[in-house]
N, CA, C and O atoms as a GROMACS GRO file, in nm:
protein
  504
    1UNK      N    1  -1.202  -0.320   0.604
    1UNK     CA    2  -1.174  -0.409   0.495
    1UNK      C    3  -1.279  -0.519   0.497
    1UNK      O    4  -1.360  -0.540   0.588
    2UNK      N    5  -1.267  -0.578   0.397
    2UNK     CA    6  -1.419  -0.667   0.392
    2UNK      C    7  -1.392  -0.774   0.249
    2UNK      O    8  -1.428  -0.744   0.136
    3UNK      N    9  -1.318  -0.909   0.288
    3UNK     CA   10  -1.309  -0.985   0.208
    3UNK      C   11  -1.370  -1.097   0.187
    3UNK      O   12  -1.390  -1.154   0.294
    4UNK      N   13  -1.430  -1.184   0.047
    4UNK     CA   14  -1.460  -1.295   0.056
    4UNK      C   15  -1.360  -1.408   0.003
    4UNK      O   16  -1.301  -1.416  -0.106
    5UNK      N   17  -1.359  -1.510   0.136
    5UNK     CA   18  -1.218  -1.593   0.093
    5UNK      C   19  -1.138  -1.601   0.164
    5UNK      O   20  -1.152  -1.596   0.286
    6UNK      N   21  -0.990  -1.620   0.078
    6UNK     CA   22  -0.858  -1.654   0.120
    6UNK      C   23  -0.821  -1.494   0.121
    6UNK      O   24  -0.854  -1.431   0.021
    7UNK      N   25  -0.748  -1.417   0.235
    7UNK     CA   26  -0.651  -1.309   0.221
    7UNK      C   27  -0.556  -1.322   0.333
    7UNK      O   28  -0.560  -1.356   0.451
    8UNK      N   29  -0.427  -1.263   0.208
    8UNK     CA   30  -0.338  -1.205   0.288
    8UNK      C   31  -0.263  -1.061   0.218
    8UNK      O   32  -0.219  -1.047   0.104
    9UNK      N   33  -0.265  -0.997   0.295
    9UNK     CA   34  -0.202  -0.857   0.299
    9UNK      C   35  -0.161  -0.780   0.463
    9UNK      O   36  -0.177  -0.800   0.583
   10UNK      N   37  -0.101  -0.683   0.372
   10UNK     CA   38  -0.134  -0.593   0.491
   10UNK      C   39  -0.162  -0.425   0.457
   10UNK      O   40  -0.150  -0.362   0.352
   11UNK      N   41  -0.203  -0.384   0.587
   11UNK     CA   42  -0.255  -0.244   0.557
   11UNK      C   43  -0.203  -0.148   0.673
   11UNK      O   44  -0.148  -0.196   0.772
   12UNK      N   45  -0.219  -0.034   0.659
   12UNK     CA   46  -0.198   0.067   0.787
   12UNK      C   47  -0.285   0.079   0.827
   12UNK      O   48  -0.383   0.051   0.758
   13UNK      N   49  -0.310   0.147   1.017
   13UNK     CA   50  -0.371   0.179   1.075
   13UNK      C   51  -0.329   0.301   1.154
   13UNK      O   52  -0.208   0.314   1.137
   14UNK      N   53  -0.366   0.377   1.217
   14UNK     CA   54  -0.356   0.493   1.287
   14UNK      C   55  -0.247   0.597   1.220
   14UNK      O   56  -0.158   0.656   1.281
   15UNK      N   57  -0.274   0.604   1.082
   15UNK     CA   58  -0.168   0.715   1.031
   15UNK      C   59  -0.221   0.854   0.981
   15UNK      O   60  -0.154   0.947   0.935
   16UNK      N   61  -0.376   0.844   1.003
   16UNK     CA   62  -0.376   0.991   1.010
   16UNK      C   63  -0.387   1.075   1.172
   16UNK      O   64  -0.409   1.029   1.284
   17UNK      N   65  -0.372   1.165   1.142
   17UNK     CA   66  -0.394   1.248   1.291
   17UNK      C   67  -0.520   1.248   1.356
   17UNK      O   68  -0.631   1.281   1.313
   18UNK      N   69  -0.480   1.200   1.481
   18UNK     CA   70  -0.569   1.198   1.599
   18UNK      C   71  -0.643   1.043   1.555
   18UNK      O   72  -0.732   1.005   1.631
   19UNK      N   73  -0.620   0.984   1.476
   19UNK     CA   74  -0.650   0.836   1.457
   19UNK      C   75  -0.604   0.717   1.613
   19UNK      O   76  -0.507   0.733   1.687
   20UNK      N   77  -0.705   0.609   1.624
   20UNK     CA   78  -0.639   0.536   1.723
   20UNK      C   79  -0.683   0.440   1.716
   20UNK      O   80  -0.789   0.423   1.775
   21UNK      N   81  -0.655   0.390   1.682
   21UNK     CA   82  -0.737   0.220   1.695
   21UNK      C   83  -0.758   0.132   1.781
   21UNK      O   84  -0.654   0.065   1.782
   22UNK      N   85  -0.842   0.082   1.869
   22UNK     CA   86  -0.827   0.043   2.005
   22UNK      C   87  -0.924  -0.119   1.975
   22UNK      O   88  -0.966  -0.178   2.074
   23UNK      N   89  -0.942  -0.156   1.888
   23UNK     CA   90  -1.034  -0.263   1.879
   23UNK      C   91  -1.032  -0.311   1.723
   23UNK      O   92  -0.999  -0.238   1.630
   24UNK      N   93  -1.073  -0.442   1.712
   24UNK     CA   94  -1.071  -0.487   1.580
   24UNK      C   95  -1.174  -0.604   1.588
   24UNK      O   96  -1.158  -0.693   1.672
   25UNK      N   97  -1.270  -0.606   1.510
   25UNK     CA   98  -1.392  -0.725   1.476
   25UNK      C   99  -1.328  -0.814   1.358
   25UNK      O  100  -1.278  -0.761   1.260
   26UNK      N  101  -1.332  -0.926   1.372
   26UNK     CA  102  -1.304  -1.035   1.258
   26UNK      C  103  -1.406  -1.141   1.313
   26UNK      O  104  -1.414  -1.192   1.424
   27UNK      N  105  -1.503  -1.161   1.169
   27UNK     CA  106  -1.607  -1.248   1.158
   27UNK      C  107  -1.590  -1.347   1.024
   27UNK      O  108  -1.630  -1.324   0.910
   28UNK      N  109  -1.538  -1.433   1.062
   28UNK     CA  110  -1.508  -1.541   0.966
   28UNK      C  111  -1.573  -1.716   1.020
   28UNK      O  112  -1.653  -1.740   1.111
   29UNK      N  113  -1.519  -1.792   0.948
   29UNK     CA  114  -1.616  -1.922   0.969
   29UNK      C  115  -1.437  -1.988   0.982
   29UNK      O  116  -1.418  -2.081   1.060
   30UNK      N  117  -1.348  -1.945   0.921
   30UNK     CA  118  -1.223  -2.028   0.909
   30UNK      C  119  -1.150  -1.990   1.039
   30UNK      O  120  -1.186  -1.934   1.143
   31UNK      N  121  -1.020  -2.050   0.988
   31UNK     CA  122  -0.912  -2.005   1.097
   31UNK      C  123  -0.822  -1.856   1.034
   31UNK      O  124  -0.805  -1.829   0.915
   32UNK      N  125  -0.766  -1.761   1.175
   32UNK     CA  126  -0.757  -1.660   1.125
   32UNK      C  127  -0.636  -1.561   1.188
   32UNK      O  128  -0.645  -1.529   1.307
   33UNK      N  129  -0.531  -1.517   1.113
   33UNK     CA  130  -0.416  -1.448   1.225
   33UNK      C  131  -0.434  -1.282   1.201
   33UNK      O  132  -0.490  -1.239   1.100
   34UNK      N  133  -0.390  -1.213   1.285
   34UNK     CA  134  -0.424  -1.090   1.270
   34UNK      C  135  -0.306  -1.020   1.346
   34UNK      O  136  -0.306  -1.023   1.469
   35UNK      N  137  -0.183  -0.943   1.263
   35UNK     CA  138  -0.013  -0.954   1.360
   35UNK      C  139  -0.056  -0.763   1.326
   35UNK      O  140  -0.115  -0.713   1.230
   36UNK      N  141  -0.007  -0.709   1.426
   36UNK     CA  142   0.012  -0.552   1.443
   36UNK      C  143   0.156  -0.524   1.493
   36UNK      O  144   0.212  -0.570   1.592
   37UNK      N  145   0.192  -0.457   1.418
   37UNK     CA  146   0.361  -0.424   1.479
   37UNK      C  147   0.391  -0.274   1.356
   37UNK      O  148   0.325  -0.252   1.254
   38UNK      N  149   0.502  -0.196   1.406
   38UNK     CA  150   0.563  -0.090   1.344
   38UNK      C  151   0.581  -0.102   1.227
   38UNK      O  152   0.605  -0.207   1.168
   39UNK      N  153   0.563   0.071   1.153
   39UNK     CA  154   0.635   0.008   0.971
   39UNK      C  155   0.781  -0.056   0.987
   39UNK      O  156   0.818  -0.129   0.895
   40UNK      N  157   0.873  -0.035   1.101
   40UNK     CA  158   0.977  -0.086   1.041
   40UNK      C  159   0.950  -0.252   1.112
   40UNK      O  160   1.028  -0.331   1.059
   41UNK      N  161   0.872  -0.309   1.203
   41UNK     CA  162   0.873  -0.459   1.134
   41UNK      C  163   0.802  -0.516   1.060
   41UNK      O  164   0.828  -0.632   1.027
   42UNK      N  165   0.691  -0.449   1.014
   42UNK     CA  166   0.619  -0.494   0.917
   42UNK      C  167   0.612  -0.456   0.768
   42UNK      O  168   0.552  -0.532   0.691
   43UNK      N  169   0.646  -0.390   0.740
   43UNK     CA  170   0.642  -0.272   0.601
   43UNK      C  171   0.757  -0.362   0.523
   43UNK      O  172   0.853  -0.423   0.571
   44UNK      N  173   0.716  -0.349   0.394
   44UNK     CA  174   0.817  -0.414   0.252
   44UNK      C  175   0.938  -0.295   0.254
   44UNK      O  176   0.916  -0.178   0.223
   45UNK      N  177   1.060  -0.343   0.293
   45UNK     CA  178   1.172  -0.181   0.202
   45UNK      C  179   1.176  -0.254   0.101
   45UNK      O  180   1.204  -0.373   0.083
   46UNK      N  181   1.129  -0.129   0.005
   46UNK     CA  182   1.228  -0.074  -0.106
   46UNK      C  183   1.338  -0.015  -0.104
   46UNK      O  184   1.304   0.103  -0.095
   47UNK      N  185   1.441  -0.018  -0.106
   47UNK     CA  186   1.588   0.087  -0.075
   47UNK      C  187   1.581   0.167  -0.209
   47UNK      O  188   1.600   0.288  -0.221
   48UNK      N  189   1.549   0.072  -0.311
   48UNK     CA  190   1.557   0.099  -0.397
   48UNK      C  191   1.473   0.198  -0.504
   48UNK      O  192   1.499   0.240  -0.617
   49UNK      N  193   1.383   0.211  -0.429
   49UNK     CA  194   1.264   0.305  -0.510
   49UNK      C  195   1.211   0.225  -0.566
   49UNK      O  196   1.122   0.267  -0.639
   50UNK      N  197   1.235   0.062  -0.564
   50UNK     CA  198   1.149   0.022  -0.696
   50UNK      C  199   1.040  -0.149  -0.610
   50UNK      O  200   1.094  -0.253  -0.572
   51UNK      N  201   0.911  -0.121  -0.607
   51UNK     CA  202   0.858  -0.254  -0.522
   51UNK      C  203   0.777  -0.309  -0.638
   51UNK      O  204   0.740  -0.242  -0.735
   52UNK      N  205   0.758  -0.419  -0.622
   52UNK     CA  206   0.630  -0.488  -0.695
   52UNK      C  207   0.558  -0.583  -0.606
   52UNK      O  208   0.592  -0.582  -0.488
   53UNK      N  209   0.470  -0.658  -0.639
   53UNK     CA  210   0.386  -0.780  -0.530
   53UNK      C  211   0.259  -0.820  -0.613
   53UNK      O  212   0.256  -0.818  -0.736
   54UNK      N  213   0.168  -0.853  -0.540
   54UNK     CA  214   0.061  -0.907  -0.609
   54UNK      C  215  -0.023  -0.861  -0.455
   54UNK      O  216   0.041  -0.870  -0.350
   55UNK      N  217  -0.157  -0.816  -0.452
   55UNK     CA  218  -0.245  -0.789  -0.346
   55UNK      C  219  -0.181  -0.640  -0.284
   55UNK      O  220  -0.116  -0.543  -0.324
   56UNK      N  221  -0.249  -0.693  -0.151
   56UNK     CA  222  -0.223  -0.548  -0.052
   56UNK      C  223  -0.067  -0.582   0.030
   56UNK      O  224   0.008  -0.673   0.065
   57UNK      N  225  -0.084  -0.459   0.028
   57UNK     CA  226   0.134  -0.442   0.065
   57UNK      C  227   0.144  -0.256   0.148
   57UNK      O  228   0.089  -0.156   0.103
   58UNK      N  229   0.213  -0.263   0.246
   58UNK     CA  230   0.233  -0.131   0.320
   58UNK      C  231   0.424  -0.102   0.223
   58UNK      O  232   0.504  -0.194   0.231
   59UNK      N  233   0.446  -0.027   0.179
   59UNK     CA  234   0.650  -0.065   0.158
   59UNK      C  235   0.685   0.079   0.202
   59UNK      O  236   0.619   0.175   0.162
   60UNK      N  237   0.769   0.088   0.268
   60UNK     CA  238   0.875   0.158   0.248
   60UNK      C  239   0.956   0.193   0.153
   60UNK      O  240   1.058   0.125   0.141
   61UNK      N  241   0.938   0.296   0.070
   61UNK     CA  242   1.017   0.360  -0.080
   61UNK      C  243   1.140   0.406  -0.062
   61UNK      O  244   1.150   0.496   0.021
   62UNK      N  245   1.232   0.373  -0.112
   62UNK     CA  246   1.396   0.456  -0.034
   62UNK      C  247   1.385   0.536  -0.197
   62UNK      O  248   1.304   0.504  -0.285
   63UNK      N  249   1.468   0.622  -0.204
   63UNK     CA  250   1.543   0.668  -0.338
   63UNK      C  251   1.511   0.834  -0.313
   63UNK      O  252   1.472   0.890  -0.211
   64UNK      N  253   1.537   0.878  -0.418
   64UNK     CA  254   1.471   0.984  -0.413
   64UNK      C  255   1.423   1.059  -0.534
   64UNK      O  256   1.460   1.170  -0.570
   65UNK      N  257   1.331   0.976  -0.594
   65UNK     CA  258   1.276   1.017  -0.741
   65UNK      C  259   1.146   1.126  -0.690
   65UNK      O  260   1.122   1.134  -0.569
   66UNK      N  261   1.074   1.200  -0.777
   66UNK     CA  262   1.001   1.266  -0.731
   66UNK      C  263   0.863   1.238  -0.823
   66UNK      O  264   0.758   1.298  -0.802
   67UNK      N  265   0.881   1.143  -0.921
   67UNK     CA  266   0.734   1.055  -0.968
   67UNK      C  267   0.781   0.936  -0.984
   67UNK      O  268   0.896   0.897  -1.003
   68UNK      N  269   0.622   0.849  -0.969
   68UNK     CA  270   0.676   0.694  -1.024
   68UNK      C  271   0.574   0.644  -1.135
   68UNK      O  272   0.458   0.686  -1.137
   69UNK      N  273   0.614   0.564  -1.214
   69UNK     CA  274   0.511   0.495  -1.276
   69UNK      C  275   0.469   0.392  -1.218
   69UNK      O  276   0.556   0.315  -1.179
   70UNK      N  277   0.330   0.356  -1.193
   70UNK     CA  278   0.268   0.266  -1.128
   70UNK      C  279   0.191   0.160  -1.239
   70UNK      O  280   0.176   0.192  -1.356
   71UNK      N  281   0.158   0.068  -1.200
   71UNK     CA  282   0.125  -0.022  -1.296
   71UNK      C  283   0.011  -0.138  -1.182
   71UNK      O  284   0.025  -0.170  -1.064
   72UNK      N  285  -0.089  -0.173  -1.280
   72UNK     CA  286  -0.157  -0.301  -1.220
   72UNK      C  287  -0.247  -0.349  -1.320
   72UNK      O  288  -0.340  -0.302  -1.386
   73UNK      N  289  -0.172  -0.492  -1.306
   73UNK     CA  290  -0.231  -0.587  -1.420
   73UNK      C  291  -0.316  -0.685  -1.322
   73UNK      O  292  -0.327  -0.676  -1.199
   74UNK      N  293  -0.372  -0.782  -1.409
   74UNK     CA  294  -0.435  -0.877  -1.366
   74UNK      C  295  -0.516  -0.959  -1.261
   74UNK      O  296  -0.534  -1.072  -1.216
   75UNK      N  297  -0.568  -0.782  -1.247
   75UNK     CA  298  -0.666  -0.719  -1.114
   75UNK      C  299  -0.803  -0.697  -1.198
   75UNK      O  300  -0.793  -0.679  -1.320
   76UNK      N  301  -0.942  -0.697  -1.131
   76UNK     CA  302  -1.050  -0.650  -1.153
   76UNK      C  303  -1.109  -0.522  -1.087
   76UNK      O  304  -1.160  -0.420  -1.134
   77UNK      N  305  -1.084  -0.568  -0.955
   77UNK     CA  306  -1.105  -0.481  -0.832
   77UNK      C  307  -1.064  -0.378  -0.817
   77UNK      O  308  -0.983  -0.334  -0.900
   78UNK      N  309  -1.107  -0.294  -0.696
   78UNK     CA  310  -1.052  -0.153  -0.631
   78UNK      C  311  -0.866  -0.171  -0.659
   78UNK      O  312  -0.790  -0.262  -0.626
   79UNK      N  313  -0.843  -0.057  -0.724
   79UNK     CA  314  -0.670  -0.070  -0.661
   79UNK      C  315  -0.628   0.052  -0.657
   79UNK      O  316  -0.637   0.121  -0.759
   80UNK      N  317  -0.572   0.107  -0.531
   80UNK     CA  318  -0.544   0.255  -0.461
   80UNK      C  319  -0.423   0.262  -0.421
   80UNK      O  320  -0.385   0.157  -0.369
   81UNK      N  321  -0.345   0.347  -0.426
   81UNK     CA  322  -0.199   0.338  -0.404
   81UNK      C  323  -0.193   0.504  -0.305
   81UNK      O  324  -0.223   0.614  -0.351
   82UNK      N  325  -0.150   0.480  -0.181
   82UNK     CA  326  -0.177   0.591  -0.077
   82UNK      C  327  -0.017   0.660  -0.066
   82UNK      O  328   0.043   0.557  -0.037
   83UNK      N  329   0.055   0.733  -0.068
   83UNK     CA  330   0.204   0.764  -0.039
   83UNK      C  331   0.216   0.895  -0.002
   83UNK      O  332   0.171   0.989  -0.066
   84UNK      N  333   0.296   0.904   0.134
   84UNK     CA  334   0.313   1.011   0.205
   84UNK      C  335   0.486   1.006   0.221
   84UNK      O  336   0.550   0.910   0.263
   85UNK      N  337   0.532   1.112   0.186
   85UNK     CA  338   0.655   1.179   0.163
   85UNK      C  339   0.763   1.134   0.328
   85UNK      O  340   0.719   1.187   0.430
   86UNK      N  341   0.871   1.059   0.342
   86UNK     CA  342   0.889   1.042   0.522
   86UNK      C  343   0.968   1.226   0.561
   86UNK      O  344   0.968   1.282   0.670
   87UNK      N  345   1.009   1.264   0.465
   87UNK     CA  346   1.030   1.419   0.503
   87UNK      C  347   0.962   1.495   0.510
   87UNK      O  348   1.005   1.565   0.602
   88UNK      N  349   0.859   1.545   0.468
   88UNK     CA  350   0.806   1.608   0.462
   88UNK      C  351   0.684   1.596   0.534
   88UNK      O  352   0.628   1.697   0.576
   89UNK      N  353   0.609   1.418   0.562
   89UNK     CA  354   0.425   1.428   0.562
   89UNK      C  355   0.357   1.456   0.462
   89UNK      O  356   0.254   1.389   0.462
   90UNK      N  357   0.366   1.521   0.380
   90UNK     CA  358   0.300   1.552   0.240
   90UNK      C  359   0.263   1.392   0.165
   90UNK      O  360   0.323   1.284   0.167
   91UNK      N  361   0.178   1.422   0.122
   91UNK     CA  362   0.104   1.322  -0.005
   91UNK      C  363  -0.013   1.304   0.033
   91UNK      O  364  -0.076   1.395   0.087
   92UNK      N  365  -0.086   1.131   0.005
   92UNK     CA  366  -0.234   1.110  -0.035
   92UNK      C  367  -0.242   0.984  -0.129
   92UNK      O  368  -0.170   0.905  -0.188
   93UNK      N  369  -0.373   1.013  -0.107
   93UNK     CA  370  -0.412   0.959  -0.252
   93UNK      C  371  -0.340   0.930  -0.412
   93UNK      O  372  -0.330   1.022  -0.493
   94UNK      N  373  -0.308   0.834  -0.434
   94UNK     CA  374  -0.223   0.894  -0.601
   94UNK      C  375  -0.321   0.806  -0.741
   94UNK      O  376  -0.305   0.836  -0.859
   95UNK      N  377  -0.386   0.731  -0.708
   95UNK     CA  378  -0.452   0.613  -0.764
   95UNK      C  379  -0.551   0.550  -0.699
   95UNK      O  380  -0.542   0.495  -0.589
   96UNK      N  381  -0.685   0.562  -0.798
   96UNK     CA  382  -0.808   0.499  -0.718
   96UNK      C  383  -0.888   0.486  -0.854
   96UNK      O  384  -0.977   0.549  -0.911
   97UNK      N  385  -0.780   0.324  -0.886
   97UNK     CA  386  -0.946   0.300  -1.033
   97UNK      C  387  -0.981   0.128  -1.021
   97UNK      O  388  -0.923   0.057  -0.939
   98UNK      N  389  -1.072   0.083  -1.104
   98UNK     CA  390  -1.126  -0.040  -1.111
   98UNK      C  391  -1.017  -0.112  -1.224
   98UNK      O  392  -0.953  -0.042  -1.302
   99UNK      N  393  -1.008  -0.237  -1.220
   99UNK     CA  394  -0.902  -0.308  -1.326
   99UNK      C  395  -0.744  -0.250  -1.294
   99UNK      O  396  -0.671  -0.203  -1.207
  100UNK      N  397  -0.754  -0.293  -1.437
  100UNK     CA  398  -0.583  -0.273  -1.494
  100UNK      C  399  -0.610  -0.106  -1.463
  100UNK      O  400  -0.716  -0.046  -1.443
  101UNK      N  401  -0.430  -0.044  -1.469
  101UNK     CA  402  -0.395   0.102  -1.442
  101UNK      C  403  -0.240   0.112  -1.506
  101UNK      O  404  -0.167   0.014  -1.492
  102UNK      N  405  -0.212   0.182  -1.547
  102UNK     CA  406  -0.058   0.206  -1.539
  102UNK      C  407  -0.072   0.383  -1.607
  102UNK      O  408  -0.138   0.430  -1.699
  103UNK      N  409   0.020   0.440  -1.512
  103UNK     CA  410   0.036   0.617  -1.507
  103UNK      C  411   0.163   0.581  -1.445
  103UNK      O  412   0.219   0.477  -1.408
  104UNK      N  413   0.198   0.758  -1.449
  104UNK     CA  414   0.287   0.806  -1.410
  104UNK      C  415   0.204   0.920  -1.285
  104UNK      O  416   0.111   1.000  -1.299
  105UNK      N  417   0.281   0.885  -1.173
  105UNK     CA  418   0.231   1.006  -1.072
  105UNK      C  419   0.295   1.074  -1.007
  105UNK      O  420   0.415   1.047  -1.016
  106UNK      N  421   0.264   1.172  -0.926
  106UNK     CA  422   0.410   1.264  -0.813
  106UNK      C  423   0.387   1.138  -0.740
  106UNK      O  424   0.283   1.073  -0.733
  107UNK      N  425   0.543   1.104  -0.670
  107UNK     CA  426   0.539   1.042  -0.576
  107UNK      C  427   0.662   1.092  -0.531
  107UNK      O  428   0.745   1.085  -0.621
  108UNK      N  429   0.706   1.140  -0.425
  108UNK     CA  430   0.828   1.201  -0.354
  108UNK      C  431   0.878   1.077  -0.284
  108UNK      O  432   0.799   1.012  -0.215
  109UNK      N  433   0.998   1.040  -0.297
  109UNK     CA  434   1.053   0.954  -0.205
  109UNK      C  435   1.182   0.996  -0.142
  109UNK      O  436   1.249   1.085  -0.195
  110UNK      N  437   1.215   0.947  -0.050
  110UNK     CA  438   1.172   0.812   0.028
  110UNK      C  439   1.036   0.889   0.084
  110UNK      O  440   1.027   1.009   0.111
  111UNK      N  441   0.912   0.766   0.095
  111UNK     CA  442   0.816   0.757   0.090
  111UNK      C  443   0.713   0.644   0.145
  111UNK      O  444   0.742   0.535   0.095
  112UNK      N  445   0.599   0.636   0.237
  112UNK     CA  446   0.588   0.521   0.295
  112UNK      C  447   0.416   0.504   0.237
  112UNK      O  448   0.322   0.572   0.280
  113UNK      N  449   0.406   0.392   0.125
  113UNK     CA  450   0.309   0.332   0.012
  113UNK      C  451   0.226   0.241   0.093
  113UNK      O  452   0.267   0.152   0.167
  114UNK      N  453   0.102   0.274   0.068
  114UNK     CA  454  -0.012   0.167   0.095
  114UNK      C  455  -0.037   0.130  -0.068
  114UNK      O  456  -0.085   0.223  -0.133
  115UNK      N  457  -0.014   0.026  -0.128
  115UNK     CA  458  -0.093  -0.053  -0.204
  115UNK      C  459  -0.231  -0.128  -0.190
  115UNK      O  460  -0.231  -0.234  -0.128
  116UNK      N  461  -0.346  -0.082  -0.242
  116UNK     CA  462  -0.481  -0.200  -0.240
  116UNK      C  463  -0.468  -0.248  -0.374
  116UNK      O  464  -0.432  -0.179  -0.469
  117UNK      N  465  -0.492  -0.344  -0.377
  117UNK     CA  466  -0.509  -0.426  -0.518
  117UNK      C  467  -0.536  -0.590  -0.505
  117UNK      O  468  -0.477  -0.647  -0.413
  118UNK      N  469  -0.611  -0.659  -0.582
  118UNK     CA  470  -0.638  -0.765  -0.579
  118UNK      C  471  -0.547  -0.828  -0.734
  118UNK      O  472  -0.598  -0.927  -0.787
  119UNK      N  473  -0.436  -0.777  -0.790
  119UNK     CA  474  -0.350  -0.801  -0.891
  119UNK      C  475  -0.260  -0.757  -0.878
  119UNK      O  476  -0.258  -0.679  -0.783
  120UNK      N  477  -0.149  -0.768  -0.943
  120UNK     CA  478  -0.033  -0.772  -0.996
  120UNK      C  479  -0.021  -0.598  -0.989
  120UNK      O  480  -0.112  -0.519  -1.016
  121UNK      N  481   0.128  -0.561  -0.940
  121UNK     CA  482   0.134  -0.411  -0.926
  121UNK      C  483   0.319  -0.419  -0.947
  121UNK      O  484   0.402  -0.511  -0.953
  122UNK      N  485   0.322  -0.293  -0.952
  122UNK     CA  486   0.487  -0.237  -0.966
  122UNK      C  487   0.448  -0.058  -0.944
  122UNK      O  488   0.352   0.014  -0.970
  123UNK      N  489   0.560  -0.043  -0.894
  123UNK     CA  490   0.617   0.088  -0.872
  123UNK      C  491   0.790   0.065  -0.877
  123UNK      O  492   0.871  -0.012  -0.827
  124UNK      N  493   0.792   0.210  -0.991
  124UNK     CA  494   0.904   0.223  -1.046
  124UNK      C  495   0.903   0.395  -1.073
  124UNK      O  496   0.818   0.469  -1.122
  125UNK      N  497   1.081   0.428  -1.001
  125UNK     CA  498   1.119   0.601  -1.027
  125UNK      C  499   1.067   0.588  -1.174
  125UNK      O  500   1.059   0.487  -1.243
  126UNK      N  501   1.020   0.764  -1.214
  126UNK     CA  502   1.032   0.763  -1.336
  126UNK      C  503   1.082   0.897  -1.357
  126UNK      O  504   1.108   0.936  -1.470
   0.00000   0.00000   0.00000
């Protein structure tokens, strides 16, 4: 990741196979926290199938819809939405454009979502 500025989010690490992360570089001029812990203490639930936020967000999807409509406003930047199925392992990639977005995609839930975005987002069953 590679920001200029103020950030806060969060992201995953070691979730594909044979992944490990054993080190982390942060080169900044400010002051700076950097917290690592499990999806279940760190991750947003949704119970509901339905999250929104603004920036980067890891959530936990409960429900069990099998697409969602995704949405992102009042973004310029990269915004990628990553979701892997918690039954199955299955998914990926679902969204990878510049600006605003709103589709409808497979998304199997319950389901565990990486959001990137520098705007305004929602995910909602559809």
């Amino acid at each position: 990741m590679n920001e200029i500025g103020a950030y806060t989010g969060k992201r995953w690490i070691n979730l594909e196979e044979d992944s490990l992360t054993t080190e982390f570089e942060v080169e900044t001029s400010g002051k700076w926290t950097l917290t690592i812990g499990s999806v279940g203490q760190m991750a947003t639930q949704a119970a509901s199938g339905k999250a929104s936020g603004r920036g980067d967000d890891v959530i936990v999807l409960g429900g069990d819809a099998e697409t969602a409509k995704i949405t992102h406003s009042k973004g310029q930047g990269n915004f990628a939405v990553h979701a892997y199925n918690l039954e199955t392992g299955e998914g990926g990639l679902l969204v990878n454009e510049i600006g605003g977005y709103s589709g409808t995609r497979p998304l199997e839930a319950p389901a565990l979502v990486q959001v990137t975005a520098d705007g305004n987002w929602s995910i909602n069953p559809a």
